[in-house]
C-alpha positions as CSV (number, residue, x, y, z in Angstrom):
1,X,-113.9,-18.2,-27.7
2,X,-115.5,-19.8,-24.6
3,X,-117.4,-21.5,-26.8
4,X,-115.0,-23.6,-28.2
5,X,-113.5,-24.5,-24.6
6,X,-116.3,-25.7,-23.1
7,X,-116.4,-28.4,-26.0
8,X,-114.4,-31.6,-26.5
9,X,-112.3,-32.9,-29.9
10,X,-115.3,-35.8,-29.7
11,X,-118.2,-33.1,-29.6
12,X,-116.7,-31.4,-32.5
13,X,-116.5,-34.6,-34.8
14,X,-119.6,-34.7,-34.9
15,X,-119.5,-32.5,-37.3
16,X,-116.8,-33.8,-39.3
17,X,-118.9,-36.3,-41.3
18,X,-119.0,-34.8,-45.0
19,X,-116.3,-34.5,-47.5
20,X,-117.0,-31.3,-48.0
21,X,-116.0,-29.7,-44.5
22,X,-113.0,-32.1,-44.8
23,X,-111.8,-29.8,-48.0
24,X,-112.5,-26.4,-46.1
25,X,-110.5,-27.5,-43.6
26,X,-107.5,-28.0,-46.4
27,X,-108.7,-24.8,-48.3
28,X,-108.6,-22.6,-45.5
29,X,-105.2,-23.4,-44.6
30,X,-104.0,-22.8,-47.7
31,X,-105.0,-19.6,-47.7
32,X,-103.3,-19.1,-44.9
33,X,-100.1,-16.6,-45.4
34,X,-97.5,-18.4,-42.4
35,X,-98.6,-21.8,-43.4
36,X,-96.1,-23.6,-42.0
37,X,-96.7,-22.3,-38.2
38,X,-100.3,-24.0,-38.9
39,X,-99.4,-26.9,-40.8
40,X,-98.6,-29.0,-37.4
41,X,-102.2,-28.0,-35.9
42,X,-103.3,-29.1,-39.1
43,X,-102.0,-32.5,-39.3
44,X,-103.0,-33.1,-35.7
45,X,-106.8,-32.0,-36.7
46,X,-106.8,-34.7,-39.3
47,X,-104.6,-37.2,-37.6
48,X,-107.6,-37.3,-35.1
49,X,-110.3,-37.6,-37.4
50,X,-108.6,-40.5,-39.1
51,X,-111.1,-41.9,-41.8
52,X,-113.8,-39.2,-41.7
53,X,-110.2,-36.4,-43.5
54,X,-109.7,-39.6,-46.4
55,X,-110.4,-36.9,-48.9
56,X,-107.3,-35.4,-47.6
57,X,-104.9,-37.9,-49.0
58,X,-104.0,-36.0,-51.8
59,X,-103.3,-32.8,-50.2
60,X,-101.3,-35.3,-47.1
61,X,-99.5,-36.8,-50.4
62,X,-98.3,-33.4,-52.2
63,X,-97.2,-31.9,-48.2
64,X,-95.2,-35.4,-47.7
65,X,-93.3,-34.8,-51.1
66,X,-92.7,-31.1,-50.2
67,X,-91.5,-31.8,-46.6
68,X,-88.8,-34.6,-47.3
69,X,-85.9,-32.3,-45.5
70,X,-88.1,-32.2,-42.5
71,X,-88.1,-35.3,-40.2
72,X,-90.3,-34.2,-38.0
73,X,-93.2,-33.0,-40.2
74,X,-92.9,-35.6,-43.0
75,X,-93.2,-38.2,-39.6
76,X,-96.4,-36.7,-38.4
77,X,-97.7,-37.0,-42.2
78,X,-96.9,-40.2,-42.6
79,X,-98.4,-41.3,-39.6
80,X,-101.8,-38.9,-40.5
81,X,-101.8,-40.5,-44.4
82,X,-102.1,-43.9,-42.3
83,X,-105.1,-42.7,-39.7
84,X,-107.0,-41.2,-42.8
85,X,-106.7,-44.4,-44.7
86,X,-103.6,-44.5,-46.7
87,X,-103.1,-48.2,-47.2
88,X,-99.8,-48.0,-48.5
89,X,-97.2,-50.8,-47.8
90,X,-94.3,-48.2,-48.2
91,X,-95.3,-46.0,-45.7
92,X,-96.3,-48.6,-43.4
93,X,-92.8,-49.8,-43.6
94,X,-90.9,-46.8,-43.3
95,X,-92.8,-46.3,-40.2
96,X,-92.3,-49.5,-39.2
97,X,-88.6,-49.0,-39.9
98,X,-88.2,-45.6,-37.9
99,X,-89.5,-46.7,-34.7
100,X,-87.0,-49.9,-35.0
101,X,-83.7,-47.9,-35.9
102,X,-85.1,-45.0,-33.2
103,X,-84.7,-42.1,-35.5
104,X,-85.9,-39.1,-35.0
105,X,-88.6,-39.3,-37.5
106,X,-89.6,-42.0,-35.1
107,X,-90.1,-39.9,-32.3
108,X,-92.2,-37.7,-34.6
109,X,-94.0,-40.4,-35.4
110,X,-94.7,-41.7,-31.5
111,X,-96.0,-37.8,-31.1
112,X,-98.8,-37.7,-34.0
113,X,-99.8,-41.7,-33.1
114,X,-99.9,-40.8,-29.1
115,X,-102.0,-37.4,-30.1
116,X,-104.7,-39.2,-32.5
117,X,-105.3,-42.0,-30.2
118,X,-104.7,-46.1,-31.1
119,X,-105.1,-46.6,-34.6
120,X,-106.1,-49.9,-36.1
121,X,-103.3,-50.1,-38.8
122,X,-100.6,-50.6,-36.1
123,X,-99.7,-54.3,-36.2
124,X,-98.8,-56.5,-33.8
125,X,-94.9,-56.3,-34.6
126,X,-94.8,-52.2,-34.6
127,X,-96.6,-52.6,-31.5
128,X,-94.2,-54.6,-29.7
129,X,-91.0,-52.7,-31.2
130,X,-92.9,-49.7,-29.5
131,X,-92.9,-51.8,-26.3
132,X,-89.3,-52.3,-26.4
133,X,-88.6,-48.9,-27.2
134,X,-90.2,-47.8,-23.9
135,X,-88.8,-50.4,-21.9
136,X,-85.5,-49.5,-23.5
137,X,-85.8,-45.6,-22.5
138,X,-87.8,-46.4,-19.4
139,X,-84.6,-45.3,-16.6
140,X,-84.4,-42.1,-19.0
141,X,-87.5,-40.3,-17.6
142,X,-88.3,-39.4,-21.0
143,X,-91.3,-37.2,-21.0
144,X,-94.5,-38.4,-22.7
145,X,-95.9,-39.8,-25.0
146,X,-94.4,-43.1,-25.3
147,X,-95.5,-44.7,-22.4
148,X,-99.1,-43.2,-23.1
149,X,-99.3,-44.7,-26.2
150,X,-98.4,-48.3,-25.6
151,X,-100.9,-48.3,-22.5
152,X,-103.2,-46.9,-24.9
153,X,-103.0,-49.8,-27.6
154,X,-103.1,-52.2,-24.7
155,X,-99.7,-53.7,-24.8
156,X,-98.3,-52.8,-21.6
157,X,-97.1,-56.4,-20.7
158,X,-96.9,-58.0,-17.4
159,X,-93.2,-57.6,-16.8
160,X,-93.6,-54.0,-18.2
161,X,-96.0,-53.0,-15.4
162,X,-94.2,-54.5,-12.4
163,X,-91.6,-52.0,-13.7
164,X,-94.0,-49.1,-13.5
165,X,-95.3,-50.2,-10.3
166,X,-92.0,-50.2,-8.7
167,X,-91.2,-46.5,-10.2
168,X,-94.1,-45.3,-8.6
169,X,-93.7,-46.9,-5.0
170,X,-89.9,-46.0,-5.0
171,X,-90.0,-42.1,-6.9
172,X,-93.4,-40.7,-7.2
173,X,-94.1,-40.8,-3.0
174,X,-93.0,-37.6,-2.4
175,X,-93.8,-34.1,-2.4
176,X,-93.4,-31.9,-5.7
177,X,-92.8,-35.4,-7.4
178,X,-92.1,-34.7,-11.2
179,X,-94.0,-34.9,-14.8
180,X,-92.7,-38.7,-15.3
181,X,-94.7,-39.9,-12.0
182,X,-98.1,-38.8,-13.7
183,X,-97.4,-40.3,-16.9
184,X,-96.4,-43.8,-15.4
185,X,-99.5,-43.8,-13.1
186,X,-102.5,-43.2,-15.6
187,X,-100.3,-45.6,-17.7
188,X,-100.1,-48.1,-15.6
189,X,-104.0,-47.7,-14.4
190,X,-104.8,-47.5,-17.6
191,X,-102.9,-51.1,-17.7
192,X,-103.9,-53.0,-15.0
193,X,-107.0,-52.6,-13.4
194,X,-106.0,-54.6,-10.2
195,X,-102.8,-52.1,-9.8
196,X,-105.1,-48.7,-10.6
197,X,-105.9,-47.2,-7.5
198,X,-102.4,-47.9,-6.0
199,X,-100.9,-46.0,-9.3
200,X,-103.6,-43.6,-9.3
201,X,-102.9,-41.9,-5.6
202,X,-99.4,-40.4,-6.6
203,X,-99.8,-39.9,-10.0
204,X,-102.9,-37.2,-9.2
205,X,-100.8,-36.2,-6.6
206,X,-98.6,-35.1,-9.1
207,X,-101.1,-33.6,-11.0
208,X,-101.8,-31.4,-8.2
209,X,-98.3,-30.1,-8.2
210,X,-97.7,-29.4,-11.7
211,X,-101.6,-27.8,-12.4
212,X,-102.5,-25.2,-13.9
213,X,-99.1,-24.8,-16.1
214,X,-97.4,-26.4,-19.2
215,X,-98.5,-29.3,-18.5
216,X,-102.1,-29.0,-19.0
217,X,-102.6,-29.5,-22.7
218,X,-101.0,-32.6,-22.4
219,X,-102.8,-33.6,-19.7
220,X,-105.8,-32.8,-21.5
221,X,-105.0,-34.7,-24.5
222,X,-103.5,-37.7,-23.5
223,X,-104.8,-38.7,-20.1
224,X,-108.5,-36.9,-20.6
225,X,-108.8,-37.9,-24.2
226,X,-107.0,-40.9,-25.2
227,X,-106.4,-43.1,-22.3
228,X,-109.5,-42.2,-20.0
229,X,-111.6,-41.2,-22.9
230,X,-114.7,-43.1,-22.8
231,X,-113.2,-45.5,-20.6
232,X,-115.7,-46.1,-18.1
233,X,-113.5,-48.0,-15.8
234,X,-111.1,-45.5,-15.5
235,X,-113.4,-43.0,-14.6
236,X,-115.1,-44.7,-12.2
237,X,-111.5,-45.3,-10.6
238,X,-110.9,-41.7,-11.2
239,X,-114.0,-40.6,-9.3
240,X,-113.6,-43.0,-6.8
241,X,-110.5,-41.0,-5.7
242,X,-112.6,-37.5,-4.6
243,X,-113.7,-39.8,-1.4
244,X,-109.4,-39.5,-0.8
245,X,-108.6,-37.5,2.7
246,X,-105.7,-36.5,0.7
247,X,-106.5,-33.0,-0.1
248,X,-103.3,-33.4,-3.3
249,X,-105.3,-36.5,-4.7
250,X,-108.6,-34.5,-5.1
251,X,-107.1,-31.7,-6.5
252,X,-105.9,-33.7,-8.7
253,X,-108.8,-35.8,-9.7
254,X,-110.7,-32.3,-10.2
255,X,-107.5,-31.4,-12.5
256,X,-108.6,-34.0,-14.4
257,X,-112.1,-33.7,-14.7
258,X,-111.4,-29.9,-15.9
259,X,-109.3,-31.7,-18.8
260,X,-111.7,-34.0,-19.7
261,X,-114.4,-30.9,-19.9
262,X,-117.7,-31.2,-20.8
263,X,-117.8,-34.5,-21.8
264,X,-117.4,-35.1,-17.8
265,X,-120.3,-33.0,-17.4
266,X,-122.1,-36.1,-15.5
267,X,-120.2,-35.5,-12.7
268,X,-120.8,-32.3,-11.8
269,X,-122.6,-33.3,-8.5
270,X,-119.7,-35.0,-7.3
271,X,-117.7,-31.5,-7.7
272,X,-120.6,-29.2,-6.4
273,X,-120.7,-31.2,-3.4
274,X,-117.0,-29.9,-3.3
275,X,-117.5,-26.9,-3.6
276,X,-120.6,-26.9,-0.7
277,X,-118.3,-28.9,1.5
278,X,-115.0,-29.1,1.8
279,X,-113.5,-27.3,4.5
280,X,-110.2,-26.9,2.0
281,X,-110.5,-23.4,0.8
282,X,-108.0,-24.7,-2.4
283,X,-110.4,-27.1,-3.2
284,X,-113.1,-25.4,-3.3
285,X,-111.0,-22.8,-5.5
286,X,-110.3,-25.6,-7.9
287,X,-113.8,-27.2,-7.7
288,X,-115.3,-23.8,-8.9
289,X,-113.0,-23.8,-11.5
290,X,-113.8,-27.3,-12.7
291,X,-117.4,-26.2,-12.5
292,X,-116.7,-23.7,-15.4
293,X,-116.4,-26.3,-17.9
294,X,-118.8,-29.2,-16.4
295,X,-121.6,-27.7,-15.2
296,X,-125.1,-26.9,-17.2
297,X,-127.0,-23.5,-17.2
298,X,-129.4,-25.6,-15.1
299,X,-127.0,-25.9,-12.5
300,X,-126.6,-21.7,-11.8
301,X,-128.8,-21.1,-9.4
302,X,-127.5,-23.5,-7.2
303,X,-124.2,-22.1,-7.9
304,X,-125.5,-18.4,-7.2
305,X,-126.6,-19.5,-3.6
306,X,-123.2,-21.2,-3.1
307,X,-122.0,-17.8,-3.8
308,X,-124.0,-16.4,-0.6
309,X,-122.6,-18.3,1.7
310,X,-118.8,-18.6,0.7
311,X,-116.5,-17.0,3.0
312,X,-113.8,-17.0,0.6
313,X,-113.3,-14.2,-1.7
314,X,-110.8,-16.1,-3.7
315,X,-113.5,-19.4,-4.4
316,X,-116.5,-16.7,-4.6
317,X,-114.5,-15.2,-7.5
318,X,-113.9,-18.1,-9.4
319,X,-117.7,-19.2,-9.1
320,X,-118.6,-15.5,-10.6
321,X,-116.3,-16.6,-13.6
322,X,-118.0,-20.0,-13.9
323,X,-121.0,-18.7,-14.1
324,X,-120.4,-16.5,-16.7
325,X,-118.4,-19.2,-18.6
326,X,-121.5,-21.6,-18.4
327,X,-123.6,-18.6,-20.0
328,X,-121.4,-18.3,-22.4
329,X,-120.7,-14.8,-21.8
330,X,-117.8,-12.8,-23.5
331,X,-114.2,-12.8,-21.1
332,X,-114.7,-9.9,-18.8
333,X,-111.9,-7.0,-19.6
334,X,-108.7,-6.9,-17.0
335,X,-108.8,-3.7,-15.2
C-alpha cells in the first residue's frame, strides 16, 4: 500500500509500545503456512524494536533451539534475543566468539546488528574485534554492512579513516564508480565530521549511478536509517550538497532524501525549489519523485501549478504520480 511507503520504521514504532501487539506480531506469523520465507522479515522487525519485542524472548528462545543446523538464522536470532533484552552471558559469548574466529554465523550476525542499528549490549572488546574485522577485509571490497556498522557504533578510529579517505580520493573519482565507494563515504562522514563533505561528493556520486536499482533498500536502511537517522549533522552536510554544480552529487543527495522518506519531509522546499528551477531535466525528474514521499497535501497546489509550466512530459508525469501518492490514492492500473 502507499500508505505504508510513505512512512518510516521510526513512525511505525510508535505504535509498538504494548505487549500485546508484540504477541500479534508472533501469532500472525505462526499462522503463517511458508513460515520460514517470513521468519527473516520477522526477526529483522523485532531486531529493530529491540526492548519494546522483550515479550518475544520465548518465542526467539524455542526458534533458536529449532534452527541450530542453520548458521545464518540462528545468527540473526541470537543477535535479536540480545536487542530485545536477552541478558544471557552464553549468547553474548558465542557472539563474541563468532565475529573473532570470522565464521559465517558471524557474518549473519554483522547483517541483523548493521540492520537494527547500534545496540547498547555491544562492548568495547566485540566492538574493536569488529574494527579489526573490517580493517582486515577492507582491500576485499566486501559489500556492506560491515563498514556501516562500525561507523555506526562510533568506532571508526583515526588510522581507520585515513584509510577510507585514501579509497575514496584514489577509486571512487570516476564515472560509474561502484557500490563500495558509497558505503565508504557515508562511513567515513558519518566518522569524521572535518573529512565529510570531501567523502560525501563521490560517494552521492555513486548514488547517482547505481539509483533506482538493488541497491535501494540498502540504501534506505543503512545510510537513511541508521547512520543518518536523526543525525542532524549529517543531514545538514547532506543538504548542504543540493548547492553542488555537480548535477551526479544532487541526484544523489535527492536519492537519499527519497530513502530517508517522510521523516525528511522538512526539506521539501529545498527539493521543490528543484523541481521550479533547475534547468536539468533529470533532476527535476528525480526531484518530482522525491516529492512523492516528502511532500504534505498542503504542498499540492503549488505542485499542480509546477505542472503548468513544465515543458517536460517525462518530469510533468512523475509530478501527476506524486500527487496522487501524497493523496494517498490507489496505484493507477498499467495500460
Amino acid at each position: 500500500m502507499i500508505v505504508v511507503l510513505r512512512w518510516t520504521f521510526s513512525t511505525w514504532s510508535e505504535f509498538w509500545l504494548e505487549p500485546a501487539v508484540v504477541e500479534k506480531i508472533v501469532s500472525r506469523y505462526q499462522d503463517e503456512k511458508k513460515r520460514e520465507e517470513k521468519l527473516e522479515r520477522l526477526l529483522y522487525v523485532l531486531g529493530r524494536m529491540g526492548l519494546k519485542a522483550k515479550p518475544a524472548i520465548l518465542f526467539l528462545l524455542k526458534e533458536l533451539e529449532q534452527n541450530q543446523e542453520d548458521p545464518v538464522i540462528e545468527g540473526y536470532i541470537r543477535v535479536v534475543l540480545a536487542n530485545v533484552g536477552w541478558n544471557s552471558s552464553e549468547n553474548f559469548g558465542v557472539i563474541h566468539a563468532d565475529i573473532q574466529n570470522r565464521t559465517e554465523r558471524g557474518e549473519a550476525e554483522i547483517w541483523m546488528m548493521s540492520l537494527a542499528g547500534p545496540q547498547k549490549w555491544v562492548s568495547d572488546d566485540l566492538a574493536k574485534e569488529l574494527l579489526g574485522w573490517f580493517n582486515q577485509s577492507f582491500t576485499g571490497r566486501r559489500a556492506p554492512p560491515l563498514d556501516i556498522l562500525v561507523s555506526a557504533l562510533g568506532i571508526i578510529d583515526a588510522d581507520t579513516q585515513n584509510r577510507l579517505a585514501a579509497f575514496l580520493k584514489i577509486e571512487c573519482e570516476k564515472e560509474g564508480c561502484d557500490e563500495v565507494c558509497m558505503w565508504f563515504g557515508f562511513s567515513l562522514a558519518k566518522s569524521n565530521p572535518m573529512k565529510a563533505r570531501d567523502a560525501l561528493r563521490p560517494a552521492l556520486r555513486c548514488v547517482a549511478y547505481a539509483m533506482p536499482g538493488d541497491s535501494f533498500r540498502a540504501l534506505n536502511v543503512l545510510v537513511g536509517d541508521i547512520l543518518i537517522g536523526s543525525d542532524q549533522r549529517m543531514m545538514k552536510e547532506l543538504i548542504g550538497m543540493l548547492d553542488s554544480r555537480d548535477p551526479k552529487v544532487v541526484t544523489g543527495v535527492l536519492w537519499v532524501l527519497l530513502a530517508i522518506g517522510y521523516d525528511a519531509r522538512e526539506y521539501a522546499p529545498d527539493v521543490l525549489k528543484i523541481l521550479k528551477a533547475n534547468p536539468d531535466e533529470d533532476l527535476r525528474e528525480v526531484a518530482a519523485q522525491t516529492l512523492a514521499f516528502l511532500a504534505e497535501p498542503r504542498d499540492i497546489p503549488e505542485l499542480e501549478s509546477i505542472i503548468k509550466k513544465e515543458e517536460s512530459e517525462f518530469v510533468r508525469d512523475e509530478i501527476v504520480k506524486a500527487i496522487r501518492i501524497i493523496r494517498l490514492e490507489p496505484e493507477q492500473p498499467e495500460n
